[in-house]
Each structure stands twice: as structure tokens, then as C-alpha cells.
PDB file of N, CA, C and O in Angstrom, chain B, residues numbered from 101:
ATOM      1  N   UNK B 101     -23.089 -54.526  -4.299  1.00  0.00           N
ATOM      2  CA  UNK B 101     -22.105 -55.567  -4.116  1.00  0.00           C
ATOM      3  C   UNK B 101     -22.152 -56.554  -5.272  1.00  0.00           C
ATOM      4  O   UNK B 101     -23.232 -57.116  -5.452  1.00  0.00           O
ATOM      5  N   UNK B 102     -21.298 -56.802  -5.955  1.00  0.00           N
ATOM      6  CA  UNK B 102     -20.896 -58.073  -7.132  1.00  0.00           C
ATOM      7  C   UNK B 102     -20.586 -59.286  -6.012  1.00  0.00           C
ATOM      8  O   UNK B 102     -19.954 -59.359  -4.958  1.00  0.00           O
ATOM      9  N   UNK B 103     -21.134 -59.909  -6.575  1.00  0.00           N
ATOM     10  CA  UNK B 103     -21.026 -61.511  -6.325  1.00  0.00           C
ATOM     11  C   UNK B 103     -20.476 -62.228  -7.201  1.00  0.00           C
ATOM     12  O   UNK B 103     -20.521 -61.957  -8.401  1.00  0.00           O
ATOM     13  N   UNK B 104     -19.860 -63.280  -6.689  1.00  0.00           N
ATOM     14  CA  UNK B 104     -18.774 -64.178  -7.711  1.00  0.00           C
ATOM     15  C   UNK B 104     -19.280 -65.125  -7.911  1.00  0.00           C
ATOM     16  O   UNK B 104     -19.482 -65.926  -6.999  1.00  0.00           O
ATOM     17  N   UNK B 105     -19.641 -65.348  -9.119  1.00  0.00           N
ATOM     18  CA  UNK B 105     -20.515 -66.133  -9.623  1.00  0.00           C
ATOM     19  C   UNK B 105     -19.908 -67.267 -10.589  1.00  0.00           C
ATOM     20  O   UNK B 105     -20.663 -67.815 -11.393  1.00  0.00           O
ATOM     21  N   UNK B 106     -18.438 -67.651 -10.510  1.00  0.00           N
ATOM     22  CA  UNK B 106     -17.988 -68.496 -11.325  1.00  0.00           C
ATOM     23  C   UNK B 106     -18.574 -70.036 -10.766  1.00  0.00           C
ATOM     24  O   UNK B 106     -19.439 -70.238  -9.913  1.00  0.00           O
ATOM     25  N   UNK B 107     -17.781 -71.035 -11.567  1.00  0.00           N
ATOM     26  CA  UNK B 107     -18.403 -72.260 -11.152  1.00  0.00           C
ATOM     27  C   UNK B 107     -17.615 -73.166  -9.995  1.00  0.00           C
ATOM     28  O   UNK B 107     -16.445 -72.798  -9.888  1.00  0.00           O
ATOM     29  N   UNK B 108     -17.872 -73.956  -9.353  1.00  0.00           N
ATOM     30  CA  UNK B 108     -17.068 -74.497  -8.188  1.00  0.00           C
ATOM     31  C   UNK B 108     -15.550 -75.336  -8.903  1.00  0.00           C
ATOM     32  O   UNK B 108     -14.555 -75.704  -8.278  1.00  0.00           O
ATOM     33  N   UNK B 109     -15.887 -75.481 -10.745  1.00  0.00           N
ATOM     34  CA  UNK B 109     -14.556 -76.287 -11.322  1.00  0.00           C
ATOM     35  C   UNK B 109     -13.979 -75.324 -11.070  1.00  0.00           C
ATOM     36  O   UNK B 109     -13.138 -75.525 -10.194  1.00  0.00           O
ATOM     37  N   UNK B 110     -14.034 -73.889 -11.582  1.00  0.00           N
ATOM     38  CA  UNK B 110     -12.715 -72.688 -11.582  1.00  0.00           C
ATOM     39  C   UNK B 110     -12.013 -72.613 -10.372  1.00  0.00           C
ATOM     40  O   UNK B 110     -10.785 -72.547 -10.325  1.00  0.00           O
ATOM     41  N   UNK B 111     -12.723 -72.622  -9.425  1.00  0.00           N
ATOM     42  CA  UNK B 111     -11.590 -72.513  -7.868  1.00  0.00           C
ATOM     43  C   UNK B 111     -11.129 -73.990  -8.203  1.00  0.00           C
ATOM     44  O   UNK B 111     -10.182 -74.298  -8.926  1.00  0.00           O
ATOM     45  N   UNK B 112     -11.731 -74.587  -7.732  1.00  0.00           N
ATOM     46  CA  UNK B 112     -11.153 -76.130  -7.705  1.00  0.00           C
ATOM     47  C   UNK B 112      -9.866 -76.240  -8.571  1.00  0.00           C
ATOM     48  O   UNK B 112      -8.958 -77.011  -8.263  1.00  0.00           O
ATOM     49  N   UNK B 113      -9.825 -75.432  -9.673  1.00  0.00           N
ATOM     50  CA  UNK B 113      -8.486 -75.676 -11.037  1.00  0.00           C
ATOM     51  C   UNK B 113      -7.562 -74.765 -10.461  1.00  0.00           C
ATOM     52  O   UNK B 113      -6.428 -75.204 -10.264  1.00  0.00           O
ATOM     53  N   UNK B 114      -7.925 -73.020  -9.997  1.00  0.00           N
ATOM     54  CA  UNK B 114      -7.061 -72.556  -9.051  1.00  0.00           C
ATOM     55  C   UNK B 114      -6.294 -72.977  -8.094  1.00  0.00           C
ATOM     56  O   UNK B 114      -5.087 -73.141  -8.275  1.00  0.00           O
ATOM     57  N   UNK B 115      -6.830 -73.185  -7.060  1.00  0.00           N
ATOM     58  CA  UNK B 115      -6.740 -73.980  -5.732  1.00  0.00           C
ATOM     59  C   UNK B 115      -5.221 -75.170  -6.740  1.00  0.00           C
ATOM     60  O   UNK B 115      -4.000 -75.136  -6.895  1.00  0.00           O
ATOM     61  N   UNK B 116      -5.912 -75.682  -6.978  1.00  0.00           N
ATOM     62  CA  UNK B 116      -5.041 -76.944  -7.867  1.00  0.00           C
ATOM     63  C   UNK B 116      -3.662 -75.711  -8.592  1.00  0.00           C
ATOM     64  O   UNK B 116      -2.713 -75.301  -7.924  1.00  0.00           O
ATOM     65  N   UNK B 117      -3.806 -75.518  -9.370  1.00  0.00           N
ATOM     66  CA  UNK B 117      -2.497 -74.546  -9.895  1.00  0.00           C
ATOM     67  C   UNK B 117      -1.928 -73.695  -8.945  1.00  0.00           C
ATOM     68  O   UNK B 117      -0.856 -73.155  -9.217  1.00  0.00           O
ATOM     69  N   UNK B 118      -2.388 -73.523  -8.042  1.00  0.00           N
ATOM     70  CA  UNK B 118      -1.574 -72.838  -7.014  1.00  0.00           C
ATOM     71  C   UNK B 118      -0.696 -73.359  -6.408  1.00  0.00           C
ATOM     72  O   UNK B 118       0.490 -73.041  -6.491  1.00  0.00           O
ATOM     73  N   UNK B 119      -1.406 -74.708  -5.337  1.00  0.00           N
ATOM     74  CA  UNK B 119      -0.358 -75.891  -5.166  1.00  0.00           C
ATOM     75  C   UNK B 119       0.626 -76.061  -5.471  1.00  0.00           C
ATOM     76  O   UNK B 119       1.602 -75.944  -4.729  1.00  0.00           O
ATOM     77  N   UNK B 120       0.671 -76.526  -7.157  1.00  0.00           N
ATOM     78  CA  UNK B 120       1.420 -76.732  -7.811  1.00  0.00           C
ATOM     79  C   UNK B 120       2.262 -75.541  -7.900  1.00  0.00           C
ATOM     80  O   UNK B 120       3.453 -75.841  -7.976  1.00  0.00           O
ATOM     81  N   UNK B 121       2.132 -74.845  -7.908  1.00  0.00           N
ATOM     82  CA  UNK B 121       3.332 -73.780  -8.185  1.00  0.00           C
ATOM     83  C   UNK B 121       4.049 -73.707  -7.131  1.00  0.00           C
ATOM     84  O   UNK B 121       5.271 -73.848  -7.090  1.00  0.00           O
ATOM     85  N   UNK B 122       3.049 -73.398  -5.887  1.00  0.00           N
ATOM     86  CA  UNK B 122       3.892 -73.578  -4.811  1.00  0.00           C
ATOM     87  C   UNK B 122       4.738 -74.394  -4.338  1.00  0.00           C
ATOM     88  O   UNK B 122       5.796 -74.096  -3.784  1.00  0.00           O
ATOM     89  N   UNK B 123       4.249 -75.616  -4.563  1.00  0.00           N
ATOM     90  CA  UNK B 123       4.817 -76.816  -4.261  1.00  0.00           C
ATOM     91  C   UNK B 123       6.107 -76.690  -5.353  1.00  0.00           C
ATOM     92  O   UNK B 123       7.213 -76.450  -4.867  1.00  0.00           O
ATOM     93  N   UNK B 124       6.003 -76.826  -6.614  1.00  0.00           N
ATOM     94  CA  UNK B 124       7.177 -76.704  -7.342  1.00  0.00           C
ATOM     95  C   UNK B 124       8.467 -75.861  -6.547  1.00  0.00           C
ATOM     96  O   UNK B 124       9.594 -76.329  -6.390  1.00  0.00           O
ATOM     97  N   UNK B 125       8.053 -74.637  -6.137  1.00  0.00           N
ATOM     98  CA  UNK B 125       8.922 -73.306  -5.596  1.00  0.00           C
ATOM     99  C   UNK B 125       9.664 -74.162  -4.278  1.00  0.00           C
ATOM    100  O   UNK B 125      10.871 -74.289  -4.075  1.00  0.00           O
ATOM    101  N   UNK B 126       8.767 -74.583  -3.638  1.00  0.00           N
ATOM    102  CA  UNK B 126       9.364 -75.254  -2.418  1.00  0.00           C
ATOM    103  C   UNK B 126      10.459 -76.546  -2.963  1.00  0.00           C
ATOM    104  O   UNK B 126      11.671 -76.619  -2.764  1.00  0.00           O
ATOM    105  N   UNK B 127       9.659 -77.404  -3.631  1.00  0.00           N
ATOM    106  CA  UNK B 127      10.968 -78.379  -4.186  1.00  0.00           C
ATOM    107  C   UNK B 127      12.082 -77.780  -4.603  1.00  0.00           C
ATOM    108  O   UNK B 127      13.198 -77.959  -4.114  1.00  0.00           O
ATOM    109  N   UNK B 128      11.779 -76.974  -5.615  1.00  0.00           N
ATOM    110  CA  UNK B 128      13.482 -76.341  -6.376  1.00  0.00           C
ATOM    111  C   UNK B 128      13.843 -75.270  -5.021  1.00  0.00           C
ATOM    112  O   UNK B 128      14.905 -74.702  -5.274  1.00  0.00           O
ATOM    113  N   UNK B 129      13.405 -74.928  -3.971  1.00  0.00           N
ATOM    114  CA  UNK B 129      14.114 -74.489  -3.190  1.00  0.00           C
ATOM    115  C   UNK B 129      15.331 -75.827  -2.071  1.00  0.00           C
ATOM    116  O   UNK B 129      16.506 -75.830  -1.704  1.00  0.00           O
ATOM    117  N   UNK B 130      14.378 -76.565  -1.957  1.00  0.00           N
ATOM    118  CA  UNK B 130      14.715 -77.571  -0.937  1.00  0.00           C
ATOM    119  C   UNK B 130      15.924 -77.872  -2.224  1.00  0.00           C
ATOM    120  O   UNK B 130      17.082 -77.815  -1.808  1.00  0.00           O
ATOM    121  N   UNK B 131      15.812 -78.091  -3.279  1.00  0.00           N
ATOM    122  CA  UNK B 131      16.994 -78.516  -4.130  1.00  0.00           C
ATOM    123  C   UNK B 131      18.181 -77.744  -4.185  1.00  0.00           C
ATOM    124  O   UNK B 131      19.209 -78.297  -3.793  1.00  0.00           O
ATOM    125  N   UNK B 132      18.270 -76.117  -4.753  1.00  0.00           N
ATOM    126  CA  UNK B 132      18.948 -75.215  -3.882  1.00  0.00           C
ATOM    127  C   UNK B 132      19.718 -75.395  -2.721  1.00  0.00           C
ATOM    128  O   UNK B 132      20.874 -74.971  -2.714  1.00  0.00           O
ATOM    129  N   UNK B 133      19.252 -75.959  -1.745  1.00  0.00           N
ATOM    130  CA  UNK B 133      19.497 -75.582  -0.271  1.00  0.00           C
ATOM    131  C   UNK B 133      20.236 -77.055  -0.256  1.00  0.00           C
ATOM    132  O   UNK B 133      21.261 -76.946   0.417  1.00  0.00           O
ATOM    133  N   UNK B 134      20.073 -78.438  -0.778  1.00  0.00           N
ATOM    134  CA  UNK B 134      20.743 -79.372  -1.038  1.00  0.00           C
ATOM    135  C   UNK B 134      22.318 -79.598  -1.609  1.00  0.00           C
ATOM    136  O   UNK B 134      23.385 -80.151  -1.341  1.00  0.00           O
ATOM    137  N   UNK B 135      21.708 -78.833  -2.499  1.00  0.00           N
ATOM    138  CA  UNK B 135      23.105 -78.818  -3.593  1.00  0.00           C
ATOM    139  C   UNK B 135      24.334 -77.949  -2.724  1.00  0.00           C
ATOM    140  O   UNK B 135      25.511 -78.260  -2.538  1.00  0.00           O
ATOM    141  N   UNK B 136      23.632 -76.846  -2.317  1.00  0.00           N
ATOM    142  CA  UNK B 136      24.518 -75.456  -1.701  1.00  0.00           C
ATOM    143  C   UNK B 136      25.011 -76.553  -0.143  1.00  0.00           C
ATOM    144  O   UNK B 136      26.129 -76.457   0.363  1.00  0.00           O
ATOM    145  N   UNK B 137      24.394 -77.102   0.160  1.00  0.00           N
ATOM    146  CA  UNK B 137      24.828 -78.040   1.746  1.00  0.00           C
ATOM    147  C   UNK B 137      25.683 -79.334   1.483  1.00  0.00           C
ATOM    148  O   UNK B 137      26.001 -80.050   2.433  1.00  0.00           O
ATOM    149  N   UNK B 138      26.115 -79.684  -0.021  1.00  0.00           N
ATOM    150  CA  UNK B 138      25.838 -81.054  -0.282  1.00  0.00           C
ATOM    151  C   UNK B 138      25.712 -81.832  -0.129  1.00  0.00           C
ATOM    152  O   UNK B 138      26.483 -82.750  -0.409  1.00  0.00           O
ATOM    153  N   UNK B 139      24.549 -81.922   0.462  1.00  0.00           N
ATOM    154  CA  UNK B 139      23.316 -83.151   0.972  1.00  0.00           C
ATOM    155  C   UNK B 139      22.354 -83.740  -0.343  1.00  0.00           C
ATOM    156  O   UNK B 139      21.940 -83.034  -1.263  1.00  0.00           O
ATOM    157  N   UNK B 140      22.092 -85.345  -0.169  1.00  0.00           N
ATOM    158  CA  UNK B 140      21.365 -85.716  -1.167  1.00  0.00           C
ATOM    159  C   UNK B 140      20.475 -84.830  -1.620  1.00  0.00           C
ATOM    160  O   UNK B 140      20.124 -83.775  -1.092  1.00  0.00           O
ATOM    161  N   UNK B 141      20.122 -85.316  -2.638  1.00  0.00           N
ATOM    162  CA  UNK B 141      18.855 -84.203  -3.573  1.00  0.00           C
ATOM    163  C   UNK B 141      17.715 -84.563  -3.490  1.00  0.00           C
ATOM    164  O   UNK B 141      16.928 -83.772  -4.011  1.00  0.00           O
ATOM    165  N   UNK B 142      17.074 -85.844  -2.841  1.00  0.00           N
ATOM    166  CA  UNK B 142      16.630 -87.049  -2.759  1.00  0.00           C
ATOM    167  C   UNK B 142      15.684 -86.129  -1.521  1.00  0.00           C
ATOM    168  O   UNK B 142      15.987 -86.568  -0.412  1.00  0.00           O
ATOM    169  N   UNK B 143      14.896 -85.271  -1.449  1.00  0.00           N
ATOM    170  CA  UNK B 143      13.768 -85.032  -0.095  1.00  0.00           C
ATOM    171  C   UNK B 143      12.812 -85.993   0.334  1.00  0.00           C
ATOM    172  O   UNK B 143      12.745 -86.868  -0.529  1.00  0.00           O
ATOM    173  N   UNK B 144      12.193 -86.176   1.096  1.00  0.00           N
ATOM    174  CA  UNK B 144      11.457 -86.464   1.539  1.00  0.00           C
ATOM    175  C   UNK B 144       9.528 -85.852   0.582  1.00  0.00           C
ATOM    176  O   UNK B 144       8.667 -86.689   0.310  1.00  0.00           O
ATOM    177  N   UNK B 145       9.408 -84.769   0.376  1.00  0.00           N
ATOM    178  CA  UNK B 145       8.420 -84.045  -0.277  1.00  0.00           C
ATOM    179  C   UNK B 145       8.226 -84.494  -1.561  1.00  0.00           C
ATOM    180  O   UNK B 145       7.266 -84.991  -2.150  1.00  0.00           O
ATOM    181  N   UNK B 146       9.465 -84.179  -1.896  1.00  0.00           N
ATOM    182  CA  UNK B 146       9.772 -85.049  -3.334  1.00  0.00           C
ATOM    183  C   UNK B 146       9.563 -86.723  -3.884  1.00  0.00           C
ATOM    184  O   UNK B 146       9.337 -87.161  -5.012  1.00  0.00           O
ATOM    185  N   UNK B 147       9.687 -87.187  -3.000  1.00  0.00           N
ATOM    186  CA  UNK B 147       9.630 -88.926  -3.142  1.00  0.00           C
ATOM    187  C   UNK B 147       8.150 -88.802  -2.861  1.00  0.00           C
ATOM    188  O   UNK B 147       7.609 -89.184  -3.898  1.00  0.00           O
ATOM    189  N   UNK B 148       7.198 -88.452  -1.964  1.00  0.00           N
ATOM    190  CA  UNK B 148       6.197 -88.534  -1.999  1.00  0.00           C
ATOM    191  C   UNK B 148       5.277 -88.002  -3.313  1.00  0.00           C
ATOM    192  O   UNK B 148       4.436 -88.587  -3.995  1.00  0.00           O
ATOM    193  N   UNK B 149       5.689 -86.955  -3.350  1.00  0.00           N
ATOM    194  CA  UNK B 149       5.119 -86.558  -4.972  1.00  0.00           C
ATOM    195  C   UNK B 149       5.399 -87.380  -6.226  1.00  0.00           C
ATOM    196  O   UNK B 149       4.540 -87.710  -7.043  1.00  0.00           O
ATOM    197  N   UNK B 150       6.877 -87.715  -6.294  1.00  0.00           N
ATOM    198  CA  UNK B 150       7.315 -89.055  -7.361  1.00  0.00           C
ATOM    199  C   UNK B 150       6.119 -90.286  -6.886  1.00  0.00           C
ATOM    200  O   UNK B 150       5.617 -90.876  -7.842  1.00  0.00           O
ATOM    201  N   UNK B 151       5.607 -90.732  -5.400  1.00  0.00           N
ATOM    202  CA  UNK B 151       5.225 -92.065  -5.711  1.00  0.00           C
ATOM    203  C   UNK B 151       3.186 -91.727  -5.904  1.00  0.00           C
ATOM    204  O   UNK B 151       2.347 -92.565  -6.235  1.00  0.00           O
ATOM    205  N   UNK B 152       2.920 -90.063  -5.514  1.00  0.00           N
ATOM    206  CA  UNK B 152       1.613 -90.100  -6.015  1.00  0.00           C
ATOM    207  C   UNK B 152       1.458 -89.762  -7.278  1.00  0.00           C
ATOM    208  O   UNK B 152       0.267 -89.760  -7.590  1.00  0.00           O
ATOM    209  N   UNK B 153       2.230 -89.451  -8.203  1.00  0.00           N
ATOM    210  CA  UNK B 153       2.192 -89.139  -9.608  1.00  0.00           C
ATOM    211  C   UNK B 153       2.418 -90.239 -10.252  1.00  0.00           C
ATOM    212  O   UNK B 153       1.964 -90.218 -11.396  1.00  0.00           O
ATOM    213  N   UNK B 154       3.111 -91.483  -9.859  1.00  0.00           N
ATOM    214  CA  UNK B 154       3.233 -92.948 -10.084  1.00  0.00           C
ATOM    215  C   UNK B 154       2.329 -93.440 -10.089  1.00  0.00           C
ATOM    216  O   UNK B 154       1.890 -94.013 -11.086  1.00  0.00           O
ATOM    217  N   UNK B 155       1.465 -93.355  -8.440  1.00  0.00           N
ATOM    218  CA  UNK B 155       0.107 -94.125  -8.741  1.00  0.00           C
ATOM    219  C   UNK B 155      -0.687 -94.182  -9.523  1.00  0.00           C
ATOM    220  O   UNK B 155      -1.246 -95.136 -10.064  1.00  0.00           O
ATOM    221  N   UNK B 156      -0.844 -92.301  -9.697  1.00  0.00           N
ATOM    222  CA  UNK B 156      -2.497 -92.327 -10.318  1.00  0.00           C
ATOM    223  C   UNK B 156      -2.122 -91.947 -12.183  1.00  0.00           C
ATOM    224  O   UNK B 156      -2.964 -91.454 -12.932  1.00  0.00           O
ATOM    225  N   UNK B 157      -0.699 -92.320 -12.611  1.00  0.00           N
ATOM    226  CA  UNK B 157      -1.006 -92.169 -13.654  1.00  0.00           C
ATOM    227  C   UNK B 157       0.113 -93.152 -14.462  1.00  0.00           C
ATOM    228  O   UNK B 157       0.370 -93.265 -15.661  1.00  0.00           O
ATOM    229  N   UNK B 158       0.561 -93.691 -13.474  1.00  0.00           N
ATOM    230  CA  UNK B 158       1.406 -94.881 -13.815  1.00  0.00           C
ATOM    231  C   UNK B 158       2.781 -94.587 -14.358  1.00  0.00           C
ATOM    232  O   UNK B 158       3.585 -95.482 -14.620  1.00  0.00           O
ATOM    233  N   UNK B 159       3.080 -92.996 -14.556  1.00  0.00           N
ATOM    234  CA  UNK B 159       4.296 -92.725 -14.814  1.00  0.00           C
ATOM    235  C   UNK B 159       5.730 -92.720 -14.198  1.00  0.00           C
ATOM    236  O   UNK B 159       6.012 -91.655 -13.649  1.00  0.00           O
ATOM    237  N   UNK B 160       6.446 -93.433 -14.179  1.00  0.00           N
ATOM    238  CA  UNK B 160       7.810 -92.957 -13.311  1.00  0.00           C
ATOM    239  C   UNK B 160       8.662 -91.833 -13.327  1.00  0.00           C
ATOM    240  O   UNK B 160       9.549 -92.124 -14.130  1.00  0.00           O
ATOM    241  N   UNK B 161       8.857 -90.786 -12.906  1.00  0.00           N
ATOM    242  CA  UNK B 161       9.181 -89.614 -13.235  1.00  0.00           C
ATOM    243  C   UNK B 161      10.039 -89.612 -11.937  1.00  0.00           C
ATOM    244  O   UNK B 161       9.885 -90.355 -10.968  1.00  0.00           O
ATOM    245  N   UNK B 162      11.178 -88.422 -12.137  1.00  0.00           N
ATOM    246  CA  UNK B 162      12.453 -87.852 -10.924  1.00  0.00           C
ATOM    247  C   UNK B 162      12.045 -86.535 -11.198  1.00  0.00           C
ATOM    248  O   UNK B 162      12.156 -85.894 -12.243  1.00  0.00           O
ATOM    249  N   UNK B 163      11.512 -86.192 -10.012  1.00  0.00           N
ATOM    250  CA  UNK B 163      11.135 -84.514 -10.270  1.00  0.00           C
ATOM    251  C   UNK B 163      12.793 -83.782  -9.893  1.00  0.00           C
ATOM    252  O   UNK B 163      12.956 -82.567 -10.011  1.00  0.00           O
ATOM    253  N   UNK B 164      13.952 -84.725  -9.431  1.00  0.00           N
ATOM    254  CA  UNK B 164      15.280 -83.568  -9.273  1.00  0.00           C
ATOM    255  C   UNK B 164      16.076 -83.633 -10.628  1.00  0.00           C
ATOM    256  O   UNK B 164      17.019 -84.398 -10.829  1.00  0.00           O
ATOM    257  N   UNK B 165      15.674 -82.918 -11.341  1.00  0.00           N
ATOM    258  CA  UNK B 165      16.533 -82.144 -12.514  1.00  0.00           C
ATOM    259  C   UNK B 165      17.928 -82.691 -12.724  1.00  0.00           C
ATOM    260  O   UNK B 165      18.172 -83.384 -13.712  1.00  0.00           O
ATOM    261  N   UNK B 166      19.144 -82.306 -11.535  1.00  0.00           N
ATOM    262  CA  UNK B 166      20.556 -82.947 -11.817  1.00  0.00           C
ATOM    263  C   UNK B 166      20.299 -84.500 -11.399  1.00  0.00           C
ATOM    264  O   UNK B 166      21.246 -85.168 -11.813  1.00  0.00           O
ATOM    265  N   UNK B 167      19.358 -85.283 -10.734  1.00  0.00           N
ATOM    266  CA  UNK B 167      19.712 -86.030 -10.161  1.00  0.00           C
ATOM    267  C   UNK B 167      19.506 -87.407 -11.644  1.00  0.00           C
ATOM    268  O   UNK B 167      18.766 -87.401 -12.628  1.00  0.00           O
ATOM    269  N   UNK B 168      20.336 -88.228 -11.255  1.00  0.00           N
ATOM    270  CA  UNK B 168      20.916 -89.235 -12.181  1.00  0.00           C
ATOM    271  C   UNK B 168      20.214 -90.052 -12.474  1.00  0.00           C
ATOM    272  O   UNK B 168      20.517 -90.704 -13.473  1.00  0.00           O
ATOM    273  N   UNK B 169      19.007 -90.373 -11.766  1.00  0.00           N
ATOM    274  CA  UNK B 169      17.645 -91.384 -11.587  1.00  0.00           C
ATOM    275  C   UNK B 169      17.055 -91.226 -13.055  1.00  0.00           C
ATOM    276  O   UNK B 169      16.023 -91.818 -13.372  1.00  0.00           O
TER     277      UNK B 169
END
């Protein structure tokens, strides 16, 4: 039997890039499904991610692409 012997940063950076991807997939879906309904672009998932990427790095960013912000 092989044992996995990497270090606890490598999952930890996985784990982390996965999220993120996922999470990305889900936003530009929920955006999709906005635009196609035309309902604001403005989620709920999304504003939360805009105000923890605010906190911890002080940037203001609009993660919706068309949106005018």
C-alpha cells in the first residue's frame, strides 16, 4: 500500500482551488439563469463573496461581468 505523503499546505491549496472553481461555476450559472429570467444579476452568493473579498483585502470588486457596478 502507498501512502500519501504530501504536506497538509497541498490539500489545504486544493480544497481552496476547488471551491473556487466551484463556486465560480455556480455564480456564472446563477448569472445565466438571471439574465435568461430577467431578474437582477445582483445574488445573494455573490454579494457575500464581493463583501468577504472586500474585507480581507480591501478591494472593491463586482464579480457580475455585464453588471454596471
Amino acid at each position: 500500500m502507498t501512502e500519501n505523503k504530501q504536506p497538509k499546505w497541498v490539500k489545504w491549496v486544493m480544497r481552496g482551488l476547488i471551491t473556487i472553481i466551484v463556486s465560480a461555476g455556480l455564480l456564472g450559472g446563477c448569472s445565466y439563469i438571471n439574465r435568461k429570467l430577467g431578474v437582477s444579476d445582483d445574488n445573494v452568493l455573490e454579494e457575500m463573496a464581493e463583501r468577504f473579498i472586500q474585507s480581507e483585502t480591501g478591494l472593491d470588486i463586482d464579480l457580475s461581468h455585464e453588471s454596471p457596478e
